[in-house]
N, C-alpha and C positions, 0 to 999 in steps of 0.2 A: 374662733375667727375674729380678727378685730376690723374692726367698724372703720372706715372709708374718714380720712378728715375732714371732710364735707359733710359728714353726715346732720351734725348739729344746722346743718346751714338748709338742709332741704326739708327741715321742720316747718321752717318758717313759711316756705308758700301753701302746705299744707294747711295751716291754722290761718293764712289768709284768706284762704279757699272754704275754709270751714266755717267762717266768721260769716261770708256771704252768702253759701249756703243754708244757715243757721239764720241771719235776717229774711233770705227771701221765704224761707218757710214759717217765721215767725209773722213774716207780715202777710203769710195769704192763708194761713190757717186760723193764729189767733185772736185777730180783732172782732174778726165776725161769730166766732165761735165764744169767746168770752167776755168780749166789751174791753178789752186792753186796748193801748195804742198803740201806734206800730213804730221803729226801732228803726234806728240808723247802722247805720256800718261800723261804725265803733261802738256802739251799745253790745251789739251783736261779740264781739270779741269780746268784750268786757264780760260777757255770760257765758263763754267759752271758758275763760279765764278761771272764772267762778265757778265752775260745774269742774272744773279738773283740781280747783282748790278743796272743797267740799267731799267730791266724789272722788275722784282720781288720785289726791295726795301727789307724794313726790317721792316716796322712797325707791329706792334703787338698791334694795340689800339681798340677799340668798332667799328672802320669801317674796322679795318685788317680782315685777313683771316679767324680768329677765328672765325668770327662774322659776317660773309656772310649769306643774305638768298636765300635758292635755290629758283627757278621759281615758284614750283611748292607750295612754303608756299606763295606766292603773291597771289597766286589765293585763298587762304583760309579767306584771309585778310577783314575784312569789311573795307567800306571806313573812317570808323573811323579810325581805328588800322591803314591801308595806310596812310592816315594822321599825326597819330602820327610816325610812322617810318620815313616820308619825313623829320621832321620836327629836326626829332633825326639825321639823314646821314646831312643836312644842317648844323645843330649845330658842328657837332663832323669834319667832314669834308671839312667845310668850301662851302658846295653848294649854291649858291643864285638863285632868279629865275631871277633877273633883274644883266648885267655887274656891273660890280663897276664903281665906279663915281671915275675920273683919278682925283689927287688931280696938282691943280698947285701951285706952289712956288714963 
């Protein structure tokens, strides 16, 4: 199914929305709870930003986001089908089941 061309465009009031939710709980939880100061409305996005650079990344490939499978198709999986999906996340992801062999110079 492809995605509406709007879509990228109804991002943005979401993260504007999250930016102030994220200040108004930052300002009534942690000042009193840690001794921090409390944060403006663009700080608050600026640590959105930062928690989805950090945490989140950005990739969009066969192991990103798009391409997650919930719990509950694992259980539907023969162990064929399990096998080949390992075998796909390893390929595309770089999983091995043994360390890598440290090269020396």
């Amino acid at each position: 199914m492809r995605r509406p061309f709007f879509f990228p465009l109804m991002f943005i009031p979401f993260a504007l929305l999250g930016a102030l939710a994220v200040m108004l709980l930052w300002n009534a939880i942690l000042p009193e709870l840690l001794s921090v100061s409390e944060i403006g409305y663009w700080q608050s996005l600026g640590l959105l930003a930062l928690a989805r650079i950090l945490f989140g990344g950005f990739h969009r490939g066969p192991c990103g986001p798009s391409h997650q499978w919930g719990g509950h198709r694992l259980h539907n999986l023969s162990s064929e089908e399990r096998e080949q999906m390992r075998d796909r996340w390893r390929s595309c992801c770089g999983w091995s089941d043994s360390p890598k062999e440290k090269v020396s110079e």
